[in-house]
N, C-alpha and C positions, 0 to 999 in steps of 0.2 A: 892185810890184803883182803881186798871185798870180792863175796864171791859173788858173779850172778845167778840169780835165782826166780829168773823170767822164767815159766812156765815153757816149754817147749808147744808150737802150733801147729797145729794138726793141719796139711796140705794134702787133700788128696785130689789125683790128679785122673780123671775120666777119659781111657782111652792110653793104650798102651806102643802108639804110633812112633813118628820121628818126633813129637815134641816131649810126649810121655815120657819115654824111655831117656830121651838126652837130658830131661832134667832131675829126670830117677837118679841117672850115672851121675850126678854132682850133688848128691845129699851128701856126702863127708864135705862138703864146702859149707854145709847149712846146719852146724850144728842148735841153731836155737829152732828150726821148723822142722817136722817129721813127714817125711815125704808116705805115702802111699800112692799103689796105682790102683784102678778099678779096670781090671782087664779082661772082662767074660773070654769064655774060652772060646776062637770061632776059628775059619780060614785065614790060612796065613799070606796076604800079598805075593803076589809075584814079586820077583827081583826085578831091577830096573838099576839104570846108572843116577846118581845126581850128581850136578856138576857147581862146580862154584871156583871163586878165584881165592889166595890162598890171604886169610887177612888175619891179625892180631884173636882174632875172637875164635878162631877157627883152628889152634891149634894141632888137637886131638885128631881131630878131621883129616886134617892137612897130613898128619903121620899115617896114619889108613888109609889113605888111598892109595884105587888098583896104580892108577897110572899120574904125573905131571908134566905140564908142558911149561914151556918158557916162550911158545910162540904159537901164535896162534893167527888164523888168517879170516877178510869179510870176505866175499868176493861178490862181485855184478857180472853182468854180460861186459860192462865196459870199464870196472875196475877191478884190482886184487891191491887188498891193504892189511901187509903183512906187518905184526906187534910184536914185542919182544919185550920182557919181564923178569929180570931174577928176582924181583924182589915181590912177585905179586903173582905166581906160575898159576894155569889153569889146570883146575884137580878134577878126577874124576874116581868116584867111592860106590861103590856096593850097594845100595840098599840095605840087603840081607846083613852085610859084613856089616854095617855100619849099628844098625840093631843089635846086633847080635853082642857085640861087644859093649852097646852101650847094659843091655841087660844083665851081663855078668860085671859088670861094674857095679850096678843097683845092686844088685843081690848079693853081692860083698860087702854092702857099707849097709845091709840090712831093710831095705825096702821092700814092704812086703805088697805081695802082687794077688790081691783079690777080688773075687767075682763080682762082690756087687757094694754099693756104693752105701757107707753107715754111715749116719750122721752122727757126730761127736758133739756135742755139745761141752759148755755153754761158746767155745769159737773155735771154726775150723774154716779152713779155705778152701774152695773149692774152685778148680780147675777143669774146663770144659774143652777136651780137644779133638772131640768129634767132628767130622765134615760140616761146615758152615752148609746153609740153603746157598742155591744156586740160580736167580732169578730166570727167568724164559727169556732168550734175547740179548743176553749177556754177551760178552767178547770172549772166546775161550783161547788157549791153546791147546791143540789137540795133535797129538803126533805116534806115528807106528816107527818102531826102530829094528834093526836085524843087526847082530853081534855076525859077524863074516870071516870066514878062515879062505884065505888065498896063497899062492904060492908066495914064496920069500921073493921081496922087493916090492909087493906089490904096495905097499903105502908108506908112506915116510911119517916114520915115527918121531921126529921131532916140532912138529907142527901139527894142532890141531883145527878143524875146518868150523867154523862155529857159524858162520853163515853163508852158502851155497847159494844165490838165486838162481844160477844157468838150471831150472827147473820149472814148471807147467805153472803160471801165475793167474790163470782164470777162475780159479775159487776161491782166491783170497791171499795175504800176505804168506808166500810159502817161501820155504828155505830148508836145505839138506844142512845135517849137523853131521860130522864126521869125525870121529874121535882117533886114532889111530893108537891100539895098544905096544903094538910093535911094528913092524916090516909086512906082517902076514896076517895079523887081526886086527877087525877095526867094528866099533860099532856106528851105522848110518841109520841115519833118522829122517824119516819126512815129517817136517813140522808147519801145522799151518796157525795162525791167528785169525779167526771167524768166528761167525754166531753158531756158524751150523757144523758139525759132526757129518766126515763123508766118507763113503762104503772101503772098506778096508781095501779094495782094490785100488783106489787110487790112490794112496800113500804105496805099498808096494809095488808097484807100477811105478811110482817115480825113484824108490829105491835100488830098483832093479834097472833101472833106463841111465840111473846114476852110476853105479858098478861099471856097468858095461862100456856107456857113450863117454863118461867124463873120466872116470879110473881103467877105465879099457881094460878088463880083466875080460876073457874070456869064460872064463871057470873060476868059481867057488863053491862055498858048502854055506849054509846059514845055521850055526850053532845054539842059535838063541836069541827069542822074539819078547821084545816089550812093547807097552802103547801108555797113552795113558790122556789122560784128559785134565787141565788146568783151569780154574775161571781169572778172566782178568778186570780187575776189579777191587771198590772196596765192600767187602759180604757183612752182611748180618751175621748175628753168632746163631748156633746153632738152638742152643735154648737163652732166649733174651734176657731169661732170671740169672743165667750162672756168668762168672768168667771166664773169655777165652783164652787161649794159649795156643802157640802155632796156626796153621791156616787159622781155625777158628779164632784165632786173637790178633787175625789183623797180618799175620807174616808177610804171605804171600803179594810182592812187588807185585801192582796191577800192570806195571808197562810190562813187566818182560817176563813173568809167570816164575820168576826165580822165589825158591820157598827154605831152601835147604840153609844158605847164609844166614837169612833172615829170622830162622827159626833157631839158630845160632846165638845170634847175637839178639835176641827176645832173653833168652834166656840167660847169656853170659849178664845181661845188664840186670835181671832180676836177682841171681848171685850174687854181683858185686853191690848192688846197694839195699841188700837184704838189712834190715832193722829185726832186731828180738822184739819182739810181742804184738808185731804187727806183719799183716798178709805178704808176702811176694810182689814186689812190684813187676807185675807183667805189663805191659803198654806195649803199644803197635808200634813198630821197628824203623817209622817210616815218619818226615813231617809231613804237617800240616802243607806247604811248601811242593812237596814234591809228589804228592798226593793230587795236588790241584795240576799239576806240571802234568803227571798218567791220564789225566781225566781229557787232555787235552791231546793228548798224544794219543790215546785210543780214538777219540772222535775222529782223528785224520784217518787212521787204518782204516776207521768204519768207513768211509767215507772216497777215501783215496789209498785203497790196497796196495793198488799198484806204482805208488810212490814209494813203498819199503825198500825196493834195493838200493832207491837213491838215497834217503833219509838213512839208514843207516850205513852204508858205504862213508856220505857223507862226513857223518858223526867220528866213524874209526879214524877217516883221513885228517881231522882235525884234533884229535887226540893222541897224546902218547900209550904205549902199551899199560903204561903205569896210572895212566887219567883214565885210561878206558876199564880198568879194573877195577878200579877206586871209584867210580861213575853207577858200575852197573853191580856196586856192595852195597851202594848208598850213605858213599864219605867223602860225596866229591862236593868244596867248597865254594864259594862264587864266579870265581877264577877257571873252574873246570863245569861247571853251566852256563857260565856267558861261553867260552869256545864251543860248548853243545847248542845253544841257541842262535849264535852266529852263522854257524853249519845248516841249519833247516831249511828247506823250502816259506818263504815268509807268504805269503798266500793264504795255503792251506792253513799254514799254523795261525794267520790272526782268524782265517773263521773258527778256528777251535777253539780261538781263547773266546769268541761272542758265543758259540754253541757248543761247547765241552759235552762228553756223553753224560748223557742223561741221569740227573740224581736214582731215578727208579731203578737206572741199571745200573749206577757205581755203586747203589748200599743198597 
């Protein structure tokens, strides 16, 4: 019997985030690369939800989460296009919970968590997953969320609301996200898609005109505030010398600001086609293909905002709950982008494909 006797590779990995930490938690999968993290000690993130749908890659994920749905709804002023999924439910997971577990997982399979960043010579890997730069002008998503305790009945907990427009659409592609934990809590979100960041009154203000005019709750309590800020986009890495990983290595889908899947499956695929004596294969989650597809889908937002409720109302009604999941994981095959391209306003989309957003703003 031959043993192997590849030297073990040193990977250390910069920045102790959701991509750090989830690829710390799977070093007993890598036994030929020794994982470290470079984690200086600073403020710990606020909590926040991430959301994703529930796929092959996502396991772990899929079992911690607070809550799942099997249905979930777009809605316009002039449509509601309700999806249904056993096979693909929409998850929603912790932040905190989700760190937290990934860390005592690392730290069981022996990952050690250090301040500052050694170089090993004569080869080591090095993994960059610090915040990418952010051009000026960029497309962002940008959204304030309130976690709401109401009396029992007040939301139906087997459906979650994933896109709202009956909301204020003069700043830009806006829409209320509405998660319902149970009957009587639910977290709501004002989410916009823009260049520009606006004064926290006007996401709570459409939170609260949501509650009221469209959930008709008279009374609640607000338990617990997140926000957060997304770029959409393809970013430069943070430092041009090193590899990235997570945002920085490309995760984050520019059409829809989804990160948490994508930084999943960045990594599930560096795992499975790990080689002994050679680096981690990280590569960006996303083709070439569908890349070109966002560039052109953002230039319309830019351009024609207030086509979002139709453009995606449209898209849900022509997808099954199963295509539309699989669509927006980034596994949907030809057969499930000719029905998304079918669906579009054709106008706007071919001037996208002759003026796509601008290379200076997509990298």
């Amino acid at each position: 019997m031959s043993v192997d006797k590849t030297p073990s590779m040193p990977v250390s990995v910069i920045g102790a985030g959701c991509a750090g930490l989830s690829l710390a938690a799977r070093a007993a999968e890598l036994p030929n690369h020794s994982i470290s993290l470079i984690a200086p000690h600073g403020e710990t993130p606020a909590d926040h939800i991430w959301g994703f749908w529930a796929m092959p890659w996502l396991h772990a994920a899929t079992s911690a989460a607070r809550t799942q749905w099997t249905q979930w709804r777009i809605i316009s002023a002039d449509h509601n296009i309700l999806h249904q999924s056993d096979t693909h439910p929409y998850c929603a997971i912790h932040r905190h919970r989700w760190l937290q577990e990934c860390e005592k997982k690392a730290r069981a399979n022996g990952v050690p968590f250090e301040p500052e960043l050694v170089v090993q010579a004569p080869v080591q890997q090095i993994l960059d997953s610090r915040p990418p730069p952010v051009p000026d002008g960029m497309m962002l998503q940008h959204f304030v969320g309130w976690e709401v305790t109401a009396p029992a009945g007040s939301f139906d907990p087997t459906t979650a609301i994933l896109m709202d427009y009956r909301c204020d659409q003069s700043q830009g592609m806006h829409f209320i996200y509405c998660l319902p934990f149970s009957d009587c809590q639910a977290l709501i979100e004002s989410t916009l898609f823009s260049p520009e960041l606006l004064p926290s009154g006007f996401y709570e203000t459409a939170i609260s005109d949501y509650v009221t005019m469209i959930c008709k709750l008279p009374e609640y309590e607000v338990s617990r505030r997140e926000s957060g800020v997304i770029p959409l986009g393809v970013l430069g890495r943070h430092d041009p010398g090193l590899a990235g990983i997570g945002a920085n290595g490309g995760a984050i889908r520019p059409s829809s600001g989804y990160a948490f899947s994508f930084i999943q499956k960045q990594i599930a695929h560096a795992v499975t086609h790990a080689v002994a004596g050679k680096p981690l294969p990280v590569g960006v989650p996303h083709s070439a293909f569908e890349l070109w597809m966002d560039r052109i889908f953002l230039a319309v937002l830019r351009r024609r905002p207030d086509l979002a409720p139709r453009i995606f109302t449209a898209m849900a009604a022509a997808l099954t709950g199963d295509e539309f999941a699989i669509f927006l994981s980034g596994e949907a095959g030809a057969k499930i982008w000719l029905k998304v391209i079918m669906a579009m306003p054709k106008l706007p989309f071919l001037r996208g494909l002759f003026h796509p957003e601008p290379k200076a703003l997509a990298s």
